[in-house]
N, C-alpha and C positions, 0 to 999 in steps of 0.2 A: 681194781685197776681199770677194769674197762668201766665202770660207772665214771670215774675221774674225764677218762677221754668223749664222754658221751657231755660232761657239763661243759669240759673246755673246745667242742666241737658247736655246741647249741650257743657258747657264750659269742665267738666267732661270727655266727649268723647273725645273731640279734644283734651285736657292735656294728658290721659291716651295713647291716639293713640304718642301723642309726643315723650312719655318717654316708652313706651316698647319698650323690646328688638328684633332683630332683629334674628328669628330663624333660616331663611335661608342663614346666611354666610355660606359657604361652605370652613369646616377647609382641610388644604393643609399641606404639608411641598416641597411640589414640585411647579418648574413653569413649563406649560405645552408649547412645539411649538410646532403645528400642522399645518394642511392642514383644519381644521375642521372634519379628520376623523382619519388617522395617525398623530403620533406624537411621542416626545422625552419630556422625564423629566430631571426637572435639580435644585438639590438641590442650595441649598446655597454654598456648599462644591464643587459641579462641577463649581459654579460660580468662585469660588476663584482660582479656577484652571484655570483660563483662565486668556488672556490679562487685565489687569487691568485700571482703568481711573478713576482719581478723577474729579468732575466736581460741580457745585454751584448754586443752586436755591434760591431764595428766600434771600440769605443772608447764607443759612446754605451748607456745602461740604458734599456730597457723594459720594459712593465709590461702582464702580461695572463695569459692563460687556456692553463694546458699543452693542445697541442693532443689529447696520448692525452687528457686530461681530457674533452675537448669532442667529443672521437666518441663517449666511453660517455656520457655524457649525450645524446649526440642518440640513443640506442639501436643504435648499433654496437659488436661486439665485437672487439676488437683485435686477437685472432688468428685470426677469419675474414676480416679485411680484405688485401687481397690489394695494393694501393695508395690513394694517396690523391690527384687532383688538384686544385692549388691555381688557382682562373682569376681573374684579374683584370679589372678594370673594360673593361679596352680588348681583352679578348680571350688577351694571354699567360698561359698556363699554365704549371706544373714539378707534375711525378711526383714524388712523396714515395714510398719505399720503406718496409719494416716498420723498419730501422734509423734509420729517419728520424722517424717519424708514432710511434715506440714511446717516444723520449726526452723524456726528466724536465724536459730547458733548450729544447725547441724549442717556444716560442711561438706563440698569436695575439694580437696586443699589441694593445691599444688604448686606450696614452698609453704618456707618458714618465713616471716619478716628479717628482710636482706640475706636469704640464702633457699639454696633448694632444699628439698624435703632428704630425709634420710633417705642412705642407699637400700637398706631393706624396707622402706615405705614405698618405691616404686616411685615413680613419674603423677601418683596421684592417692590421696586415701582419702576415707570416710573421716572424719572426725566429727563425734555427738559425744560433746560435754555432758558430764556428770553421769554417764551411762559405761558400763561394763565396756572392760577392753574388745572383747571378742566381737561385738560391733561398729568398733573403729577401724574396721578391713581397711588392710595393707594392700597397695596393688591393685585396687580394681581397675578390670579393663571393660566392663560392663554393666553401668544398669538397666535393668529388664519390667520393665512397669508393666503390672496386669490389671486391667480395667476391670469396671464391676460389671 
């Protein structure tokens, strides 16, 4: 009997840890490019303002700012950039390489063509066609470029 209350005591914990909410998203309206110490914000609104690309993940089209585009506008130069990391609202990051942050199709999108972006995609995401979901980050509020 006490083994019984011991699984329906530990199932409790692990449900409850499942389903809370996550306090440290960190809310934005801006995306940030830095160096990790300076940097440049950039609404939605500066995004639109730029060179535009629609481009296709998953099956689904997005709409946004090549991301080589958006480091030479924040004043980085693409072949001193050594990487690039992408951090999201609640803390998950992915390292973008030079063959990565250098192409024509990888995105920072922010919408869909005639519509905003999903509500769990955030105000902004990565989107790099024909590459694994887990680096088309949801939500970034920061890229952090390290020079070589």
């Amino acid at each position: 009997m006490k083994r019984k209350w011991i699984i329906v005591g530990l199932s409790i914990i692990v449900l409850s840890a499942c389903t809370a909410e996550n306090h440290d998203v960190k809310k934005t309206e801006t995306l940030r490019v830095s160096d990790g110490v300076d940097g440049i914000d950039y609404s939605v609104s500066d995004l639109q303002n730029m060179d535009q690309k629609e481009v296709e993940f998953a099956g689904e089209p997005y709409l946004g700012v090549v991301l080589a585009d958006l480091l030479v506008s924040a004043g980085h130069q693409l072949n001193s950039i050594k990487s690039v990391k992408a951090v999201a609202a609640d803390g998950y990051s992915v390292y973008y390489g030079f063959a990565q942050y250098s192409r024509e199709d990888v995105l920072v999108a922010y919408a869909k063509p005639g519509g905003t972006l999903a509500e769990d995609d955030g105000l902004f995401r990565m989107v790099l066609p024909g590459e694994e979901g887990k680096l088309n980050l949801r939500m970034p509020v920061e890229l952090v470029v390290e020079n070589e």
